[in-house]
LUMVEXLO-818453 format. One record per residue (C-alpha): x, y, z; residue in three letters; residue number from 1. Coordinates in steps of 0.5 Angstrom, whole numbers. Example, Ala and Ser with C-alpha at 12.3 -4.5 7.8 and 13.67 -1.06 7.14 Angstrom:
REM residues 2
<rec X="25" Y="-9" Z="16" type="ALA" seq="1"/>
<rec X="27" Y="-2" Z="14" type="SER" seq="2"/>
REM end
This chain:
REM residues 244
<rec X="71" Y="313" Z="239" type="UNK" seq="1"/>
<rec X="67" Y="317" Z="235" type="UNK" seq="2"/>
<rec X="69" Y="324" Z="233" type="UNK" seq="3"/>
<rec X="64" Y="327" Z="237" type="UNK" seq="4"/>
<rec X="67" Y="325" Z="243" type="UNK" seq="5"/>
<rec X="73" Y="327" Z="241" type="UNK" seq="6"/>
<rec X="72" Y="335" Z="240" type="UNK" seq="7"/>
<rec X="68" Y="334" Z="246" type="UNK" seq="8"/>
<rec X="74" Y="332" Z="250" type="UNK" seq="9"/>
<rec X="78" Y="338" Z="246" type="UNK" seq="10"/>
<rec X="74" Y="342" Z="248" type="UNK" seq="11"/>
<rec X="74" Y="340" Z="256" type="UNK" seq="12"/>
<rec X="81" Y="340" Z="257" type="UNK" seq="13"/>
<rec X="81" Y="346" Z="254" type="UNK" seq="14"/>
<rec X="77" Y="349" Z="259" type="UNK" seq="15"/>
<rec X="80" Y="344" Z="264" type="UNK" seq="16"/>
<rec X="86" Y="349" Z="262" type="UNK" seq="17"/>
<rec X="83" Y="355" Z="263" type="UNK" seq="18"/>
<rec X="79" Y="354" Z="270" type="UNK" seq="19"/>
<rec X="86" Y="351" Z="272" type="UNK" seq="20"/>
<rec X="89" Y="358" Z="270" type="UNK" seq="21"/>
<rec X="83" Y="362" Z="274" type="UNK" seq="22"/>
<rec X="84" Y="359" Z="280" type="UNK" seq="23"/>
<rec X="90" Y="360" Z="281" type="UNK" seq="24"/>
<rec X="90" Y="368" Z="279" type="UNK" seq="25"/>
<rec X="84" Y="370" Z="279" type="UNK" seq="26"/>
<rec X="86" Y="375" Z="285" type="UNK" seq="27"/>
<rec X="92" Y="378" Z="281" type="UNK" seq="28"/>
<rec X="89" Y="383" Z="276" type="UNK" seq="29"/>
<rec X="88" Y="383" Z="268" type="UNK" seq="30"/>
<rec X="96" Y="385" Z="266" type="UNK" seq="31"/>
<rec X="98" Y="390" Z="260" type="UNK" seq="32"/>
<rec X="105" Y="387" Z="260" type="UNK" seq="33"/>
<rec X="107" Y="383" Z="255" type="UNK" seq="34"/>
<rec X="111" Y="378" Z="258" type="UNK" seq="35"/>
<rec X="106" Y="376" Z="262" type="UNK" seq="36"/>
<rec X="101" Y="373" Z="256" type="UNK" seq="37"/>
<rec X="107" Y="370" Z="252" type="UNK" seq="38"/>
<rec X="107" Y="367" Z="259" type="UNK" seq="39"/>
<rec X="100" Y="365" Z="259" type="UNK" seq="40"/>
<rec X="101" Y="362" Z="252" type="UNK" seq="41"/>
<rec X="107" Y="358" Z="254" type="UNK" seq="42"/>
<rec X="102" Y="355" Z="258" type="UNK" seq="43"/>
<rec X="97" Y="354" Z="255" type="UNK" seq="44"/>
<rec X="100" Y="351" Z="249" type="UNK" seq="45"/>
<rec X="105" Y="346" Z="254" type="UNK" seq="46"/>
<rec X="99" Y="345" Z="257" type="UNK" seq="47"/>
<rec X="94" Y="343" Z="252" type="UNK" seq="48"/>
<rec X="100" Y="341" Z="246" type="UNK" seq="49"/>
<rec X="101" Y="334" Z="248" type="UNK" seq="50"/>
<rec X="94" Y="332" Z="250" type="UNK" seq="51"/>
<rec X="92" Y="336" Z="242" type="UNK" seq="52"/>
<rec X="97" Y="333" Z="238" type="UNK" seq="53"/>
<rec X="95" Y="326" Z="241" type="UNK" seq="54"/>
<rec X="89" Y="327" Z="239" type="UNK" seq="55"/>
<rec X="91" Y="329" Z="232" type="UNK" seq="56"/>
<rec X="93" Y="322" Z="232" type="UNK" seq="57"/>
<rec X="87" Y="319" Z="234" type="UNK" seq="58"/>
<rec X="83" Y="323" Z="229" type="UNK" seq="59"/>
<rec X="88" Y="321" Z="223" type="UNK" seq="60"/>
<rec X="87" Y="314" Z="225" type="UNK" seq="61"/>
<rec X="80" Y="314" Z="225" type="UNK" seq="62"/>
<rec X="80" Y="318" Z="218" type="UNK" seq="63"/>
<rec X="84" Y="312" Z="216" type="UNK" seq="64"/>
<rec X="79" Y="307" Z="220" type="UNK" seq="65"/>
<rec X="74" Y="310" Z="216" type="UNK" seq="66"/>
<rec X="77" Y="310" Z="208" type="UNK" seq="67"/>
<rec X="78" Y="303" Z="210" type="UNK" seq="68"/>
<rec X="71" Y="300" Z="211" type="UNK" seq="69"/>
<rec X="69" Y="305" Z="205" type="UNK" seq="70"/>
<rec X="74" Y="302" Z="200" type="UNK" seq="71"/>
<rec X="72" Y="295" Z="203" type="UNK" seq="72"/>
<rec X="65" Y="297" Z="202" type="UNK" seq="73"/>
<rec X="67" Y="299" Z="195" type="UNK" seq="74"/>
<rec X="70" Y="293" Z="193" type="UNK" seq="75"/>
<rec X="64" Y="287" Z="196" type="UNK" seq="76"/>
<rec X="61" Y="292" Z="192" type="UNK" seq="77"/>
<rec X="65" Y="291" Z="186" type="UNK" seq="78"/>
<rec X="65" Y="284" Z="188" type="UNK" seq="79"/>
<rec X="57" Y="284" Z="188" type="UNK" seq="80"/>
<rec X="56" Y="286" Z="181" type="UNK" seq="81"/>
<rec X="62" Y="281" Z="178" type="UNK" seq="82"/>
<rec X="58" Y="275" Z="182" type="UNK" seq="83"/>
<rec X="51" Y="279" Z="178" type="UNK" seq="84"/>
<rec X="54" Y="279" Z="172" type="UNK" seq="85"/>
<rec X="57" Y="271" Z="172" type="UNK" seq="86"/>
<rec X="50" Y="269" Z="174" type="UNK" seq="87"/>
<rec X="46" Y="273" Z="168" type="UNK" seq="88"/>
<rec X="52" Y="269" Z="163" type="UNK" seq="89"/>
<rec X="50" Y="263" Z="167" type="UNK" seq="90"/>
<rec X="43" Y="264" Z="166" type="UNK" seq="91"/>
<rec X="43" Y="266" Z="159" type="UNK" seq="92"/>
<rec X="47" Y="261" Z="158" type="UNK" seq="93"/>
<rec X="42" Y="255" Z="162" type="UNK" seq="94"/>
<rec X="36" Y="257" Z="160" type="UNK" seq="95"/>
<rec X="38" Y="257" Z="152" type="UNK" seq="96"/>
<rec X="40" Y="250" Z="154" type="UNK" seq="97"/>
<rec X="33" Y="248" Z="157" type="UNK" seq="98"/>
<rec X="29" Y="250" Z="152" type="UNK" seq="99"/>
<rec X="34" Y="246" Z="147" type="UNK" seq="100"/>
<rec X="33" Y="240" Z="152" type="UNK" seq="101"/>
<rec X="25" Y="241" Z="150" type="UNK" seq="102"/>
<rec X="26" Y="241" Z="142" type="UNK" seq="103"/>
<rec X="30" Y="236" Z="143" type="UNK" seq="104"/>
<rec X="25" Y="232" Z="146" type="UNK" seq="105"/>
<rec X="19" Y="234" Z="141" type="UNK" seq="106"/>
<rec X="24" Y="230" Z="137" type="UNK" seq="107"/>
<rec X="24" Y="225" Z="141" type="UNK" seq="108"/>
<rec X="22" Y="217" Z="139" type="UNK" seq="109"/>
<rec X="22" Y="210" Z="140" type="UNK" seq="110"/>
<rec X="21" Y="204" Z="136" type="UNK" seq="111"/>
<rec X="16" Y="199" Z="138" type="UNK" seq="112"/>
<rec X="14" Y="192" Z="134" type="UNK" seq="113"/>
<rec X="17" Y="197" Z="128" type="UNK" seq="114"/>
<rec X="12" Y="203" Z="129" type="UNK" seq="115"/>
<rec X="15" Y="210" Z="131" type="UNK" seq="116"/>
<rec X="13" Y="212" Z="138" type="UNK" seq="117"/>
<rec X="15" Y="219" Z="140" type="UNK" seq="118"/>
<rec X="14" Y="225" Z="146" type="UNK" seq="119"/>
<rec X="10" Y="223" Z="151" type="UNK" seq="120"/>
<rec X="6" Y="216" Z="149" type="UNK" seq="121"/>
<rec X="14" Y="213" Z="149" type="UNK" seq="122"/>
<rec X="15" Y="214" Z="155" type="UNK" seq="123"/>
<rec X="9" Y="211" Z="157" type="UNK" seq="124"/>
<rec X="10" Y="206" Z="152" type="UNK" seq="125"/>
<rec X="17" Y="204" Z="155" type="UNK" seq="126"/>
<rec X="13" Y="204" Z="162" type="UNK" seq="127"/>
<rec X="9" Y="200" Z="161" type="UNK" seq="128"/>
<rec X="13" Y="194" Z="157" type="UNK" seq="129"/>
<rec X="19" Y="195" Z="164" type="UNK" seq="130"/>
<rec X="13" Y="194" Z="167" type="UNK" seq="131"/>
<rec X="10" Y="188" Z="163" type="UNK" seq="132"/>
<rec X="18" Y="185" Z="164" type="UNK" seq="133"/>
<rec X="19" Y="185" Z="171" type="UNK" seq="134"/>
<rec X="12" Y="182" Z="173" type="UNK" seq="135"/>
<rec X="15" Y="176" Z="169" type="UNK" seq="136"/>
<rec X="20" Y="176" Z="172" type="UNK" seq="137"/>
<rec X="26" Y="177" Z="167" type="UNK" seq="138"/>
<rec X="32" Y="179" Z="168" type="UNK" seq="139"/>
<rec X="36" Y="186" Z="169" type="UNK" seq="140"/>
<rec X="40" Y="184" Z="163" type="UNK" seq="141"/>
<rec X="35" Y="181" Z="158" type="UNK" seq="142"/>
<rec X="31" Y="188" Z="160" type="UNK" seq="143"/>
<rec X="37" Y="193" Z="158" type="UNK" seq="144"/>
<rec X="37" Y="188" Z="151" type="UNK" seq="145"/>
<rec X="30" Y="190" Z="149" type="UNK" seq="146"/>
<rec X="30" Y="198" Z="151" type="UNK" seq="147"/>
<rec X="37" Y="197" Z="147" type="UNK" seq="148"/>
<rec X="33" Y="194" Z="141" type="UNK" seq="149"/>
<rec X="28" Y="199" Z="142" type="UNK" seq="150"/>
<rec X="32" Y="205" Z="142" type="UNK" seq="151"/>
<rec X="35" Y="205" Z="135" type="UNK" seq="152"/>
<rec X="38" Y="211" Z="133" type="UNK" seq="153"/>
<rec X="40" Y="212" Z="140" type="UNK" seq="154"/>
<rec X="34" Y="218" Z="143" type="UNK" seq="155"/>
<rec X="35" Y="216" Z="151" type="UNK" seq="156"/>
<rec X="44" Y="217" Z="150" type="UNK" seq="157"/>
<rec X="41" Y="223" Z="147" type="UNK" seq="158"/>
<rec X="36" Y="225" Z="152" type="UNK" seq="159"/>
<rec X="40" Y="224" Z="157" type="UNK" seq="160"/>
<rec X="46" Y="227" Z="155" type="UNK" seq="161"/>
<rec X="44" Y="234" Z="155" type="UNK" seq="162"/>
<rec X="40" Y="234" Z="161" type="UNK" seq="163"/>
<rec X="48" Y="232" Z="164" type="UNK" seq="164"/>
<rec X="50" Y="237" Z="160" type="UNK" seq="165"/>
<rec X="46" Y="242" Z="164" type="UNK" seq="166"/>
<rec X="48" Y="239" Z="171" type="UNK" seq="167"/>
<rec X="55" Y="240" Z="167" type="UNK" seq="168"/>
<rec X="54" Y="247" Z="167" type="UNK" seq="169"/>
<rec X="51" Y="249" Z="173" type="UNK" seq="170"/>
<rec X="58" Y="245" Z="176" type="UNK" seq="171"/>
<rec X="62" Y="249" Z="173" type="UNK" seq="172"/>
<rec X="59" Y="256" Z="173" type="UNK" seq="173"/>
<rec X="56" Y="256" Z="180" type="UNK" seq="174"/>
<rec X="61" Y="252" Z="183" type="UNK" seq="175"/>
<rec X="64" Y="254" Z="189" type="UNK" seq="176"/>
<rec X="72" Y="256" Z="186" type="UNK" seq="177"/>
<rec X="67" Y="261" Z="182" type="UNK" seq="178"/>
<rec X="63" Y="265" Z="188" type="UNK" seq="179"/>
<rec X="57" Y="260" Z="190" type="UNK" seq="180"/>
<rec X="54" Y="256" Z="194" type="UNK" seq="181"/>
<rec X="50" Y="249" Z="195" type="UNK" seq="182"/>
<rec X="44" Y="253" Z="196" type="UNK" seq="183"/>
<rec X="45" Y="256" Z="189" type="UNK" seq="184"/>
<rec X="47" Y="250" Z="186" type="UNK" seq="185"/>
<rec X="41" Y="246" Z="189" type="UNK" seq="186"/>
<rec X="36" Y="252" Z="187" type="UNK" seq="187"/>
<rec X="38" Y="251" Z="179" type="UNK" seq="188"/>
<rec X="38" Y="244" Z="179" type="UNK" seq="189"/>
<rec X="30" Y="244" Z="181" type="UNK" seq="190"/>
<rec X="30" Y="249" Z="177" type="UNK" seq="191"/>
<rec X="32" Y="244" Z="171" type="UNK" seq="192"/>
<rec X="28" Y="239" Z="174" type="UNK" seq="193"/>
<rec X="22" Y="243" Z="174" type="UNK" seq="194"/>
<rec X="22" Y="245" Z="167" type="UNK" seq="195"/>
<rec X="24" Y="239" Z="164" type="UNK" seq="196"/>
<rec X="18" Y="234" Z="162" type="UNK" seq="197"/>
<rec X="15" Y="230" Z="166" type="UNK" seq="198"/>
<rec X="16" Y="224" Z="161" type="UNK" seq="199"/>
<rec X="22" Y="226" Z="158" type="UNK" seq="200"/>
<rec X="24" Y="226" Z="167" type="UNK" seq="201"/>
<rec X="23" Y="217" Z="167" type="UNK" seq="202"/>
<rec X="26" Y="217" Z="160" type="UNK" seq="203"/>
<rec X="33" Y="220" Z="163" type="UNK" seq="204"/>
<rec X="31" Y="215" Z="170" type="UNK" seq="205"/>
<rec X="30" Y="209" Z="166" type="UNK" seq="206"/>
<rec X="37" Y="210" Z="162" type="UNK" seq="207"/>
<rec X="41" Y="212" Z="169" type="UNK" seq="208"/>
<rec X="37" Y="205" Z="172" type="UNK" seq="209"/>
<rec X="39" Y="201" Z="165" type="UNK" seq="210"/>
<rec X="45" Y="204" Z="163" type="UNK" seq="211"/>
<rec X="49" Y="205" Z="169" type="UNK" seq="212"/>
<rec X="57" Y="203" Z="166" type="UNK" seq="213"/>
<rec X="55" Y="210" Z="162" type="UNK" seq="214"/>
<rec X="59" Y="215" Z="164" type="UNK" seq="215"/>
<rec X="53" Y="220" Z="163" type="UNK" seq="216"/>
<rec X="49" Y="215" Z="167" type="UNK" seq="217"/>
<rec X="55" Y="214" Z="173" type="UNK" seq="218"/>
<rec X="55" Y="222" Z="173" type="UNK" seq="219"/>
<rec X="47" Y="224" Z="174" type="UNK" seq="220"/>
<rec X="47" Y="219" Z="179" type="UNK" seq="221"/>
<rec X="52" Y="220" Z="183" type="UNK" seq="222"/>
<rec X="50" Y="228" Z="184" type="UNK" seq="223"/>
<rec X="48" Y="228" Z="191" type="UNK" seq="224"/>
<rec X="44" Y="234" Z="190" type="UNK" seq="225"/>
<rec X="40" Y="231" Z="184" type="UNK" seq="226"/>
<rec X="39" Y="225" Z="189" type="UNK" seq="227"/>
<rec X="36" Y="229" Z="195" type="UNK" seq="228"/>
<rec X="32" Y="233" Z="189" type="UNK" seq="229"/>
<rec X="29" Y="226" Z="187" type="UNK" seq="230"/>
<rec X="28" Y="223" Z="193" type="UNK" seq="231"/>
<rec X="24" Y="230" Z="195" type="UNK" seq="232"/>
<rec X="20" Y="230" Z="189" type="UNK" seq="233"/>
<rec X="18" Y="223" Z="189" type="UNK" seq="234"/>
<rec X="23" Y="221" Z="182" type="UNK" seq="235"/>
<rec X="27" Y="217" Z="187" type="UNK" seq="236"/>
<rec X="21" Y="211" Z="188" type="UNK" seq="237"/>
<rec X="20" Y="212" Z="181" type="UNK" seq="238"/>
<rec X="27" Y="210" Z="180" type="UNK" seq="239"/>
<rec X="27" Y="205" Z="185" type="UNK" seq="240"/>
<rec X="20" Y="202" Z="182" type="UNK" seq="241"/>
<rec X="23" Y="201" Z="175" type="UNK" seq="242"/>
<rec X="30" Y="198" Z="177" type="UNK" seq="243"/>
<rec X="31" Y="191" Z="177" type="UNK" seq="244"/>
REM end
């Protein structure tokens, strides 16, 4: 019921009152006596007292409905910001992350045939010889012994570990516990997926697919919102074509 209707129904039960009064004496004269106005507003006061104080009652309660929803409508708003805040931190925090994960990379290098092969040109090189590998028929195995004897000073571990450093923090910055959702969670990881090179991508996939008793390469692998990413973006067929 709004305060509207509520003075409405004031101000009509107090004509009600006084037309009831009316029409029972509206023969007699208006009376100078005194006695006959404390009457009168004896009557109006037993008449319409009940009917104001429950009212009143109903207007308090409506003032105390009306606090409620503010202050609830403060602290959502409170707990807004909050989430605002958290999510500027996280923010910061992943995109410092990111662009660690891109100067790493510039540092990024194999050995092949004792020659130094760095960035993309790696990538492709280390395509190329999986590739090579399974057309011939070698074994899973024997493959893993050549990336092992290829990757010398441990760049892949390396590159991996920070990109699962990464997925690391958005688990735990935007998990539920904290506030957020899947949604939140999955617009993060396409995030990082988008700015992370391409090259630097099928290195982080040839490790997961070669080195899976790792506990970085178990963890990357077993996120379903980084399968559903891949599968999406076509990084799932590229896994499924350079494993054995």
């Amino acid at each position: 019921m709004s305060s509207k209707s509520l003075w409405v129904m004031i101000v009509l039960a107090f004509l009600l009152v006084i037309f009831s009064f009316v029409l029972n004496f509206h023969t007699q004269s208006i009376s100078d006596e005194l006695q006959d106005w404390n009457n009168f507003g004896g009557y109006v006061g037993g008449t319409l007292g009940p009917l104001l104080s429950f009212l009143s009652v109903v207007l308090l309660i409506k003032t105390l409905e009306l606090q409620r929803k503010s202050s609830k409508s403060l602290e959502d708003e409170i707990e807004r910001t909050k989430q605002q805040d958290k999510l500027k931190t996280f923010e910061s925090h992943f995109f410092n992350m990111v662009s660690s994960q891109k100067n790493n990379f510039d540092s990024f290098y194999l050995v092949f045939e004792n020659s130094k092969v760095d960035g993309v040109a790696s990538a492709n090189n280390l395509d190329d010889l999986i590739f090579h590998l399974k057309s011939r028929g070698a074994a899973r195995p024997h493959v893993h012994s050549v990336i092992s004897k290829i990757d010398t000073h441990g760049s892949l571990f390396n590159a991996a570990r920070i990109f699962y450093v990464i997925c690391k923090i958005i688990e735990e910055h935007l998990s539920d516990s904290e506030g957020f959702d899947e949604k939140t969670r999955e617009k993060y990881y396409q995030t990082l997926i988008y700015f992370t090179d391409f090259a630097l991508l099928r290195l982080i996939c040839i490790y997961t697919a070669y080195f899976p008793e790792s506990k970085i390469a178990s963890h990357i692998t077993a996120n379903k919102i980084l399968r559903r990413i891949s599968k999406r973006s076509g990084l799932g067929k590229y896994i499924s074509d350079i494993s054995l």
